[in-house]
N, C-alpha and C positions, 0 to 999 in steps of 0.2 A: 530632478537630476541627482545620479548618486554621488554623494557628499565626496567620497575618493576623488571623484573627477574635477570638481573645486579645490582640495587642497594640494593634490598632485600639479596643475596648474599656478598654483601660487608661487610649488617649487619652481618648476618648470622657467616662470615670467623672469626667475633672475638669472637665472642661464639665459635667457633670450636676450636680455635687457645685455649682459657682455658679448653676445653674439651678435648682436645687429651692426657694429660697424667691420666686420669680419664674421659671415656665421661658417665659413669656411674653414672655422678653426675647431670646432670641436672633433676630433678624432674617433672611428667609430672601437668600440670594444675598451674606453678610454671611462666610462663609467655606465650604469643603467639606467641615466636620465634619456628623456624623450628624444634627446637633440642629438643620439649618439651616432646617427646614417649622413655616407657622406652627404655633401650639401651639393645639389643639382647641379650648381657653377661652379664645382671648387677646381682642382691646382689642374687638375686634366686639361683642362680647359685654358687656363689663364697663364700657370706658370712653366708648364712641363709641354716644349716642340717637341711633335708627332715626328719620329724620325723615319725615313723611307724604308719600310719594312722589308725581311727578308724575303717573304711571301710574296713580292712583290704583284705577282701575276696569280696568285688567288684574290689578292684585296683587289684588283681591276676584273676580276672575272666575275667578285661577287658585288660590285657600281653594275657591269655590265648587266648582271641580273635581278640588279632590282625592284625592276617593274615586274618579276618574276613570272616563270616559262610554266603555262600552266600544265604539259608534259612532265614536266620536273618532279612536279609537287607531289606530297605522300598521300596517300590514302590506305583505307586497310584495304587487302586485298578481299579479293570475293572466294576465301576458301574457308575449311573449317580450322578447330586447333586440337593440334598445337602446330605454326607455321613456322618452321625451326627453318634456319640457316646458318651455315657455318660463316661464322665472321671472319674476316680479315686479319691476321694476328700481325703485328707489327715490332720490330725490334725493340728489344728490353732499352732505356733511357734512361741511364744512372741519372743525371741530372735533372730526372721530373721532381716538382719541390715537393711534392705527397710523402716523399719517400723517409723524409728528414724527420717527418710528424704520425710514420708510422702507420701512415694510411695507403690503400690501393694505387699504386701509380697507372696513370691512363694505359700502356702498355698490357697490365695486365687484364684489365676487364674486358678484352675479348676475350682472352684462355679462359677464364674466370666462366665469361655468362656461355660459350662453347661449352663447358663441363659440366651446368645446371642443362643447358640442354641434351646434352649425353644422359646425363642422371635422371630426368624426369617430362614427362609428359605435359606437366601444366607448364611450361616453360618456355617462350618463343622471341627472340631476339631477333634484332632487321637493324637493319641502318637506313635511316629515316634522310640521313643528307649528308653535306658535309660544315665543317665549321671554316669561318674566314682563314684558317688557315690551312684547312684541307685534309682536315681529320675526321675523323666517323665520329656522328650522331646516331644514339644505341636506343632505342624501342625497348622495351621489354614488356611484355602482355606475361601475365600470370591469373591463369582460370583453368578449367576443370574440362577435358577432351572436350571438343564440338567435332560433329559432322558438317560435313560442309551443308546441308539441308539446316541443321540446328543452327550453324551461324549465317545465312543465309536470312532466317525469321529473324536475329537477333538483328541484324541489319536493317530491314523491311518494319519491326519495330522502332528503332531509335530514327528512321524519317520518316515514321508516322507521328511521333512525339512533337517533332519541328514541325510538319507538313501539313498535319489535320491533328491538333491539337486537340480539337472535339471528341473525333470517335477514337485517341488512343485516349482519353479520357472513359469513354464506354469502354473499351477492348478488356475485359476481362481475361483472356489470355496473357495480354502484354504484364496485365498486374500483378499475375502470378509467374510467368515467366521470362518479364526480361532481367538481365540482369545487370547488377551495379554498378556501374561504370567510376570509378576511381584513377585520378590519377596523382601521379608522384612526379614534380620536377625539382632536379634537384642539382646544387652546381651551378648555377646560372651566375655567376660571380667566381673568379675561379679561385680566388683564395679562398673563397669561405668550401672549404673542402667537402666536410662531413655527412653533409646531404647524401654525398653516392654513398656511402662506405654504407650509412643508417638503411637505405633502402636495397641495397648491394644483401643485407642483413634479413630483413624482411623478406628480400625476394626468394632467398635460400631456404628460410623455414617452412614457408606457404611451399616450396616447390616439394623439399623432402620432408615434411609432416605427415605422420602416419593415422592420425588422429581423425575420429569421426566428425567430430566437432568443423576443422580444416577443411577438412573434403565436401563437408556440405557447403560450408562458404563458399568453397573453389565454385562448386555447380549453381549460383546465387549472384556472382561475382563476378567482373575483369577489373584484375589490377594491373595499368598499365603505369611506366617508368621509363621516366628519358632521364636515363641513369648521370650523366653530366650533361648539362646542355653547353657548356663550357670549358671543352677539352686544351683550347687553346691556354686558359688561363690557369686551368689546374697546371698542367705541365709547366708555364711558367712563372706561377704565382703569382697571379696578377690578375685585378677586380675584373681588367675589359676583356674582353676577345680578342684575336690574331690582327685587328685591324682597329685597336683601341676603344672600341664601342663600349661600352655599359649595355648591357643586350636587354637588361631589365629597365630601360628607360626606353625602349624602342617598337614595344608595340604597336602603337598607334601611327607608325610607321614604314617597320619592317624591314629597311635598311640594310639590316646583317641576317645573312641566311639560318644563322641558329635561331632567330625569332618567327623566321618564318617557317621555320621547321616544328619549333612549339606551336604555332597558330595551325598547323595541316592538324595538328596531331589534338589538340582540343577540338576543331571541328571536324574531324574523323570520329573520336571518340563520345563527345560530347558528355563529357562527365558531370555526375552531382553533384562529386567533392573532388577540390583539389587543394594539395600544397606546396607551395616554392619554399625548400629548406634553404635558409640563410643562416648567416652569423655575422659579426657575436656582438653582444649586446648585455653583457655583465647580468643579465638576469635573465631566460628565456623570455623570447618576446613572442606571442602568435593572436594573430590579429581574429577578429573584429577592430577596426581602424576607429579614431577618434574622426569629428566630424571637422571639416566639409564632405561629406557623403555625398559619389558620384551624382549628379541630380536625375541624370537615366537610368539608374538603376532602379528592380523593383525589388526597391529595401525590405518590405517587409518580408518578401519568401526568404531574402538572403538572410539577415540576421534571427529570425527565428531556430535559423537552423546553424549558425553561424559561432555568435555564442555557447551554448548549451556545447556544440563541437570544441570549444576553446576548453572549455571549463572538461571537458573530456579528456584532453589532451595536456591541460593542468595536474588533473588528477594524476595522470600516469608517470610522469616526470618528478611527482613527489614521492611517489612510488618506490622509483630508482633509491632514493635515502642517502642519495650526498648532498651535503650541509648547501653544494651549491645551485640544490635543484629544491630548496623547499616550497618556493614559489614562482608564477607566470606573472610577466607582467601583458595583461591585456589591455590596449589598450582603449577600449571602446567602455571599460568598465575601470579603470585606472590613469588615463591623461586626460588632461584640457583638449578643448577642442582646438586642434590645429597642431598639436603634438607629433601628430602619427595618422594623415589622415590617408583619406582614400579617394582623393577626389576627383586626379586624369587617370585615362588608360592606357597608359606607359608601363603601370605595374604588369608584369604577369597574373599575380590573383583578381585583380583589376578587369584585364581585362579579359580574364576565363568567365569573370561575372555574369558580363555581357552575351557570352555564348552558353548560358546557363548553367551555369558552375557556382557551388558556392566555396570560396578562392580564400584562402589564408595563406599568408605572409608568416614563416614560423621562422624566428633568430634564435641558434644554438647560441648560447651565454658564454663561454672562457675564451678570449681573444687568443691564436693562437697564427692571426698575420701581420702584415706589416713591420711595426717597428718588436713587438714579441717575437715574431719568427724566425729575426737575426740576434735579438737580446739574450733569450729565454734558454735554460741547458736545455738539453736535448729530450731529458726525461720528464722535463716538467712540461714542456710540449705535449708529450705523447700521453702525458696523464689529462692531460687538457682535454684532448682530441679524442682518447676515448672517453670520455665526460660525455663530449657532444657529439660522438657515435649514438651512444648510449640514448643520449635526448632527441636525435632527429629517429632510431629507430622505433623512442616510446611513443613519439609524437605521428609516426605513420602508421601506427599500431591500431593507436587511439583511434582515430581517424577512422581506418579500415572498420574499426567495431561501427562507429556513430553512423555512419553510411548503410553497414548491414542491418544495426538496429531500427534504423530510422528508414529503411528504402522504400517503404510506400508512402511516406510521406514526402520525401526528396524527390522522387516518381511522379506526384501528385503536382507537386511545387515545378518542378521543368514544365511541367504540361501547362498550368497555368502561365508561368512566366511566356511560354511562347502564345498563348490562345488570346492574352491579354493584347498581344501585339498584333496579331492577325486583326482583333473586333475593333483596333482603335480605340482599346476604352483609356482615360486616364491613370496613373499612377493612383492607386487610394490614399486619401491621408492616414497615417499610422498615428495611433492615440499616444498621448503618453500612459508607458508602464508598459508599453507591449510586449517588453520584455524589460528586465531588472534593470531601471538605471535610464530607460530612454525616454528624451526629453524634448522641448519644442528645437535646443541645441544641434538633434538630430535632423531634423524635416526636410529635405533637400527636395524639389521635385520641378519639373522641366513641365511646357506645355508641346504635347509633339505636333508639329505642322501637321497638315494631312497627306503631303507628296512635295519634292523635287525636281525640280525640273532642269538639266544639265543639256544646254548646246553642244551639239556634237560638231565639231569640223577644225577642232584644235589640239596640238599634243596634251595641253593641259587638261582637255577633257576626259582625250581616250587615257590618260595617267590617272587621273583620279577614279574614274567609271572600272577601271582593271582594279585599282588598292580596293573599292569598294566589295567586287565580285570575288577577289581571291581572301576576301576574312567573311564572305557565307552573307554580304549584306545581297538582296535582292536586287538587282536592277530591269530594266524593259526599254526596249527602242519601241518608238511608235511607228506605225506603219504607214502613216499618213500625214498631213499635217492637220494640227489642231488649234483648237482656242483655246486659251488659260487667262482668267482674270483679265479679258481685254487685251492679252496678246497671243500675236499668232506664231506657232511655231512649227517649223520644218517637217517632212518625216523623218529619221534619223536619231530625231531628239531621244534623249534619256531620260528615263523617267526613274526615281526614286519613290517607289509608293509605297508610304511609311504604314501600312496596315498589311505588316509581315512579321514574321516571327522572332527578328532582331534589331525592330526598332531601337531600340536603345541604341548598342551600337551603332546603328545607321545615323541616328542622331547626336551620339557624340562624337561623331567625327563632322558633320557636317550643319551644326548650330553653332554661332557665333561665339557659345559660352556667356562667363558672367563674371561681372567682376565683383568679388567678392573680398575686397581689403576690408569692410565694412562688420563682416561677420566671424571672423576670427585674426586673434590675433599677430598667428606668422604662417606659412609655409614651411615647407620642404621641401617640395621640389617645382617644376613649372605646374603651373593656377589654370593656364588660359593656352586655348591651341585652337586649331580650328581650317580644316580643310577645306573648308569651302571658302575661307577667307583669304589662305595664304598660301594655295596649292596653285592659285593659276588660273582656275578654271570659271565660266561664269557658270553661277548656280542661282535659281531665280526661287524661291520659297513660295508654295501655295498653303497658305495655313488654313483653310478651311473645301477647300473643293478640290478633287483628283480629275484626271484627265478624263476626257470622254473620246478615247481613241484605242482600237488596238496596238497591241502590243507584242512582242518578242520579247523571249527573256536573253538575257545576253552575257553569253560564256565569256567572251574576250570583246572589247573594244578592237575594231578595225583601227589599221593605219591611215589616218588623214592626208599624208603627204599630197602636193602635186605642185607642181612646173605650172601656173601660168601665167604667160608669155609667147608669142608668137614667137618662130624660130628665129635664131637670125641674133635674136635680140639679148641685150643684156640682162642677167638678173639681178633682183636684189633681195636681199632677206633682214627682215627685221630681228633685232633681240632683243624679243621681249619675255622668251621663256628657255629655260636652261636647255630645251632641244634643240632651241637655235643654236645656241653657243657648241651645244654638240655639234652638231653639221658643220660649224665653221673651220672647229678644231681638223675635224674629218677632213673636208673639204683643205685645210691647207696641209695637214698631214698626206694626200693626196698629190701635191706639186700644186695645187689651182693656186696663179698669182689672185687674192682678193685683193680689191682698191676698194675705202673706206671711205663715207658721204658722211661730210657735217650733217647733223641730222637739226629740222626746223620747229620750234616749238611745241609742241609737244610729243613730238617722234622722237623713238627712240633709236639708239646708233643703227644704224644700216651699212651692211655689208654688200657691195657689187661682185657679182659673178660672172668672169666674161663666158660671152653667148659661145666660144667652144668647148665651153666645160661645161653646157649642157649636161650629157651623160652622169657624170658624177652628181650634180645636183639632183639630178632625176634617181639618182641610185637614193642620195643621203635622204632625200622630200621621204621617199619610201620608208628606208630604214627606221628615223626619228619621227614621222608625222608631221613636219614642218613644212609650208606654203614660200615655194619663190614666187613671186610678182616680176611684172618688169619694172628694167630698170627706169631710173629718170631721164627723162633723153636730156642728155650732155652732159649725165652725172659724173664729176672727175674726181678724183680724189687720188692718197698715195697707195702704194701698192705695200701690202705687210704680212708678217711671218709669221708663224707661233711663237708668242712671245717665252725667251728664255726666263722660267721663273725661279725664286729663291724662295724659301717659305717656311719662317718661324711661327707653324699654325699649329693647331688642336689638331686633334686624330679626326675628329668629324666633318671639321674643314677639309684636311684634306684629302678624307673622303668624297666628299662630295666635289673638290675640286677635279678629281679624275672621274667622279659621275658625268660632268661635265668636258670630259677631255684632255683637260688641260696635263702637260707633263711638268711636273714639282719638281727639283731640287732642294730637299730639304734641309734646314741651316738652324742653328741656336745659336746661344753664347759661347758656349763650349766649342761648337764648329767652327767658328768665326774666328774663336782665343787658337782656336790649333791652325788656321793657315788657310779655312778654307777660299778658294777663289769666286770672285763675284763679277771680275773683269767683263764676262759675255752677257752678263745679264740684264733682264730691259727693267723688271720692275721685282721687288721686296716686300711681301707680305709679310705683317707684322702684328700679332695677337697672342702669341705663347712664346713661351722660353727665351726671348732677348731683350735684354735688356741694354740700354747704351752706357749706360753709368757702368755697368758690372762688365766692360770690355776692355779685353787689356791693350797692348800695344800695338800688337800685330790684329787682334780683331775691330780695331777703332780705324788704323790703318786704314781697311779693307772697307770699312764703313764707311770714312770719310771719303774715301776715291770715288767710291761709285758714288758717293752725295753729288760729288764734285762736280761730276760730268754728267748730272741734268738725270739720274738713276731715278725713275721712277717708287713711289712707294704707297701702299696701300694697310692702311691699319685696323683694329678693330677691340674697342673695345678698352680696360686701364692699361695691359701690356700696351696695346695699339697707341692711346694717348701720352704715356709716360716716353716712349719712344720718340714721339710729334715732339713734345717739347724738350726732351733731354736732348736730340738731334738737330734742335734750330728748323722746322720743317715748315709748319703753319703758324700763325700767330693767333692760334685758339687755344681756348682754355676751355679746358674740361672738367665738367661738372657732374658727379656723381649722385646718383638715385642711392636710396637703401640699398644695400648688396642683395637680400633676396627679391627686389620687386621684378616683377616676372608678366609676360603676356600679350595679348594681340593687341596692338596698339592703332588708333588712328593718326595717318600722318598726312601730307601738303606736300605735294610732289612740285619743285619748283626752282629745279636747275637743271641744266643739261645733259650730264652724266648721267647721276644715281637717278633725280629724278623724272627724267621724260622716259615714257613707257613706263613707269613703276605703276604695282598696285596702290591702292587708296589705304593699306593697310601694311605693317610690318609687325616684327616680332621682336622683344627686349629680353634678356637677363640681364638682371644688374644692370639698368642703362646706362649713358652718356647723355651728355648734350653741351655744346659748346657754344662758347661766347666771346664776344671778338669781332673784329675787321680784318680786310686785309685777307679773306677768301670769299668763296661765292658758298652761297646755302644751297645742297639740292634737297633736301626733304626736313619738313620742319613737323614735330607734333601737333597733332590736332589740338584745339581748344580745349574739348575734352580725351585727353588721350588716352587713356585705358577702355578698350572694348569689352576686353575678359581676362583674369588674373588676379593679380595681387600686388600690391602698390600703397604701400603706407610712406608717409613721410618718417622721416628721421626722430628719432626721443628730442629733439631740439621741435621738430613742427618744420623742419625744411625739405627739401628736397624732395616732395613727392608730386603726385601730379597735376596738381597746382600750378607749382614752380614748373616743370616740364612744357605744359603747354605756349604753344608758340613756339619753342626754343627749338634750334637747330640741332638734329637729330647723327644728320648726315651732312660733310661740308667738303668740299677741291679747292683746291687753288696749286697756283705755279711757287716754287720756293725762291729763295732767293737767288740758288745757283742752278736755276731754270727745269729743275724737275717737279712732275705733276704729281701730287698726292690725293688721296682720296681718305678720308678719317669719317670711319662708323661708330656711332653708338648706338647702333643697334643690331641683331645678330641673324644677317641674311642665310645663314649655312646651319642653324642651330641642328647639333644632331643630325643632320641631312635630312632635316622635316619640311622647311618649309619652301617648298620647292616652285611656287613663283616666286619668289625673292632673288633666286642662283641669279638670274641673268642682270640685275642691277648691279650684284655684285663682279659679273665677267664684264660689264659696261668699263666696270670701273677700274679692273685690272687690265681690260686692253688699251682702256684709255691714257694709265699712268707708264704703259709699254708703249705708246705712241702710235699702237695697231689702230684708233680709232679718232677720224679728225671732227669730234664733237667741241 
């Protein structure tokens, strides 16, 4: 192990050691130590309500999409280049915050990449989508004319690379003729600016470079550029997009349309090398990551070529010869393990990995957002800012060379990477010293089952079977039915058959994970995730035998919906998955009077549909993929509305609250201090921005009324619990895990809300668990409750999951001035990931609304 990565660690342990009871304090661009990215859970989430955006109807158009319109999606077209289009120009916006620090404001980089393509041949701009808030996403391809014959082969090569592994491994043409696929994203964070302006830079010189040297590269080369992936945030200075996402935390998800716009555009392109220009980080930072190292990945093609590229891109940035660019900090050769690791794919370089990219994370070094970009004069800004022009253009520079130097060997390396996947063989072990520094620290590696096998006749299925096909993993419907391991399944079934070209992928989304508190000492962001566990859907694991059935490969999951029920008859629809809660929303959006069934031990709420609203339920069954049944004969219940909601939530809550239907009212402290009215409303979500303590007279007022009169409230999380007990609500106490313990957790479904119909599994940031009488438990943690993640106890030895187990997770009860509460410590909406979790959560908000007589 190199000696750096022990003493850099030692630093390292005492900044951790003041971060663990808060690690959501270190600020980033605040120093160059490891800890300087914000923290997974910080204020977005906890402190600061999502307020009802202007956008209103792009942030519901892009919930509405999803599960995304495989029509929609980008692909490169099937012509030659240069594929020039005139973009869009939009009106000049004094108020983009680019403008203050000297850099291209979004406005202009249409006129801007319109005039490279005026000026020059190698140059072809498109708009790949749009952003949450409705702005162009810019392509840029820069290579050397093709005919549409020559980019045609160049095509037919790079799916022979994925497709048959083997013979483009023979193809002596491909080796001398394809060329290097590069890509540059940049901007994915909208304050950290410098990315576009550095590659904005780049893009200009390769276009009008006269130079012999250039022009062979061009013919050798495509450099493609999604010049901001983050228009919304550049414009308003600010880390999330139009619909407060973190888009670099959403991969493995896809949620917001700029991530799914980078996901078309890595498997369209399928690049060798890529990089996401970030900032700032008081010393350039460009990864190879510290370890926990993905355990799907195949580490060793990646860092061979990974380092040696860092140390490339070192070199150039010292080059530059300002005192603030002497050196890189890397951190696979520079932190402790756990520093700066790489171990979900949420990241973008992360998860280009996976699609055979070898993926660096590059931090421009002089903070020039946040609390600097209102502090700092104006010209010390701009000196900043071209600093880290200066460093994002050396670092795509760099880059550009190691890619061309190296492209039979990066050529060599995709091929294998996908051929390894095909043969089913394992990950090899890597020695140590395989490269300068690498140690048993590093060793990360997964066992891949042999195939998946997903039941088809559920939304949860056909939702996860589409996430799977629209990120290039393989799927197949069997034709017939068959036998697996002693059981029999349907025709329909989907099959997951892991001896393809991106197993990795396919298996990090859908293994269970690991928990691994054991093997390093913190995090940074979530540890443990897992689709197969927390999306909904059953998925049954064959680790040693694949199916003996034919198959279809399968472009889009069918809609499952159907009606049955003899006519005449009542329906009813269970909610057990967030489509339900769709339909219902629909369904009363609609006019359908719904009457709500106590639901019986282990069922969960049920909704009745009377039998003349047939039609619509037969519309919604279609649209969502949701199963009416009949109903109970002489089931009675009250008849209820869409509940009026108020909601001091996070951006991703309530996101995924309108994924789900539901119509928000948005509310904080501040709304509440100015007047606003709560009079109509059934129930009070409560997880961000309010506080009870911090309310002044008129918003305590307004608080206290609706207490009054039996107001429904539902919480989540220390905002959610500090509000329980500063409001007199439940008589629980809440008990704090370490701030970052994180992950798919085992839990004891075992009350009638949250828990009947829940999964066997939920998901934590920074837990809860409460203690107390005087409500009822619906889900308590398992014995051993960590599946996958990261979960240390406290510097004291308390609080981890140890203590957790048994302890009540999730708990209801009635207050004392007869309204019904529901209090989570754990996080059903996280990021809009985990998506069989939504409908414990809408259980529990129709039920604190009185829509549901459980």
């Amino acid at each position: 192990m190199d000696l750096s990565r022990t003493l850099t660690g030692l630093g390292a342990a005492l900044l951790t050691a003041a971060l663990l009871a808060n690690p959501a304090a270190a600020a980033p661009g605040d120093s160059p130590s490891p800890s300087t990215r914000d923290f997974g859970n910080g204020p977005e989430r906890n402190e600061v309500a999502a307020a009802a955006p202007e956008n209103a109807a792009a942030l519901l158009r892009a919930a509405g999409e999803a599960a995304g319109d495989p029509q929609a999606r980008w692909t490169p077209r099937p012509r030659g280049y240069p594929r020039q289009t005139t973009l869009p120009v939009y009106p000049e916006n004094p108020a983009d915050s680019s403008i203050k620090l000297g850099l291209i404001p979004y406005h202009a980089i249409a006129p801007t990449l319109n005039a490279l393509q005026a000026a020059s041949d190698k140059v072809s701009a498109e708009v790949i989508g749009k952003s949450a808030g409705g702005r162009d996403l810019y392509l840029v391809t820069v290579t050397a004319p093709e005919s549409a014959a020559e980019a045609a082969r160049q095509d037919r090569w790079r799916e022979q690379i994925e497709d048959d592994p083997r013979a483009a491994k023979r193809d002596r043409s491909l080796a001398r003729g394809y060329k290097t696929p590069v890509w540059i994203n940049a901007n994915i964070h909208g304050n950290e600016w410098e990315g576009t302006d550095g590659s904005l830079r780049v893009i200009e010189r390769l276009a009008t470079a006269t130079d012999a040297a250039t022009a062979a590269f061009l013919k050798r080369s495509r450099v493609y550029v999604t010049v901001t992936n983050n228009p919304d945030g550049r414009v308003a200075g600010t880390r999330a997009n139009g619909a407060g996402f973190d888009i670099n935390r959403d991969h493995a998800t896809s949620s917001q349309p700029e991530s799914r716009a980078v996901r078309d555009v890595v498997i369209g392109t399928q690049p060798f090398v890529m990089l996401d220009e970030h900032g700032y980080t008081g010393t350039t930072l460009i990864e190879p990551a510290t370890p926990p190292h993905g355990q799907n990945y195949e580490y060793d093609l990646y860092i061979k070529h990974a380092l040696p590229n860092a140390l490339g891109m070192e070199a150039a940035i010292q080059r530059l010869g300002y005192p603030e660019t002497t050196r890189a900090d890397i951190p696979f050769r520079d932190y402790a393990p756990g520093d700066w690791d790489d171990w979900p794919p949420i990241f973008t370089p992360m998860y280009a990995m996976y699609q055979g990219a070898v993926g660096h994370t590059v931090e421009i070094p002089l903070q020039v957002n946040n609390n600097a970009y209102t502090t700092l004069p104006v010209e010390e800004l701009r000196r900043r800012s071209a600093i880290n022009t200066d460093v994002a253009a050396a670092t795509i520079e760099a880059a550009l060379a190691y890619a061309d130097t190296n492209r039979a060997s990066l050529l060599a390396d995709q091929i294998e990477q996908f051929r390894r996947g095909w043969a089913g063989e394992p990950s090899p072990t890597i020695p140590d010293g395989y490269v300068p520094g690498f140690g048993p620290e590093d060793r990360y590696t997964t066992e891949f089952p042999r195939a998946y096998v997903i039941p088809s006749g559920t939304p949860a299925a056909a939702r996860l079977v589409n996430h799977l096909v629209d990120h290039d993993v393989r799927v197949t419907k069997a034709r017939h039915t068959f036998s697996l391991n002693g059981k029999r399944y349907p025709a329909g079934t989907y099959i997951v058959d892991m001896h393809q070209p991106k197993r990795g992928l396919a298996n990090v989304m859908l293994e269970a994970g690991r928990d691994i508190s054991d093997l390093v000492p913190q995090m940074y962001d979530i540890s443990g995730w897992s689709h197969r566990l927390l999306w909904g859907a059953a998925v049954d694991i064959s680790r040693n035998a694949a199916p003996r059935v034919a198959t279809s490969p399968v472009r889009q999951a069918a809609s499952t919906g159907s009606v049955d029920a003899p006519r005449g008859k009542d329906l009813a629809l269970s909610l057990r998955d967030g489509n339900d809660v769709r339909a219902v929303n629909e369904l009363l959006r609609l006019g359908v009077k719904l009457r709500s069934v106590a639901s019986q031990g282990t069922d969960a709420g049920t909704v009745v549909v009377p039998a003349e609203a047939r039609p619509q339920a037969a519309s919604v069954a279609h649209r969502f993929g949701v199963r009416f049944t009949a109903a109970p004969r002489g089931a009675q219940g009250e008849v209820f509305d869409q509940p009026v909601i108020a909601a001091a939530v996070s951006a991703d809550e309530l996101f995924a609250l309108n994924e789900m239907g539901f119509q928000v009212r948005t509310v904080s402290t501040a709304v509440l201090n100015a007047g606003a009215d709560l009079s109509d409303v059934d129930t009070l979500l409560v997880s961000s921005g309010l506080s009870y303590t911090a309310l002044n007279a008129t918003g305590r007022a307004a608080v206290d009324a609706y207490l009054a009169r039996g107001g429904g409230v539902v919480t989540r999380g220390a905002t959610g619990a500090a509000f329980n007990a500063a409001a007199g609500l439940l008589p629980a106490t809440a008990v704090a895990a370490r701030g970052d313990a994180n992950g798919v957790v085992n839990v004891d479904n075992v009350g009638p809300v949250v828990g009947a119909g829940s999964l066997p599994h939920s998901f934590v940031y920074s837990p809860l668990w409460f203690t107390g009488s005087g409500f009822t438990v619906e889900q308590r943690y398992g014995a051993d409750p960590l599946v996958a993640g990261h979960w240390l106890p406290t510097a004291a030895g308390t609080n981890g999951q140890a203590q957790a187990a048994g302890q009540a997770a999730v708990v209801s009860g009635i207050t004392a001035r007869g309204g019904k509460t529901v209090l989570f410590g754990t996080e059903p909406l996280f990021r809009a990931h985990p998506k069989g979790l939504y409908a414990q959560y809408a259980r529990a908000l129709f039920w604190t609304a009185g829509g549901l007589g459980i």
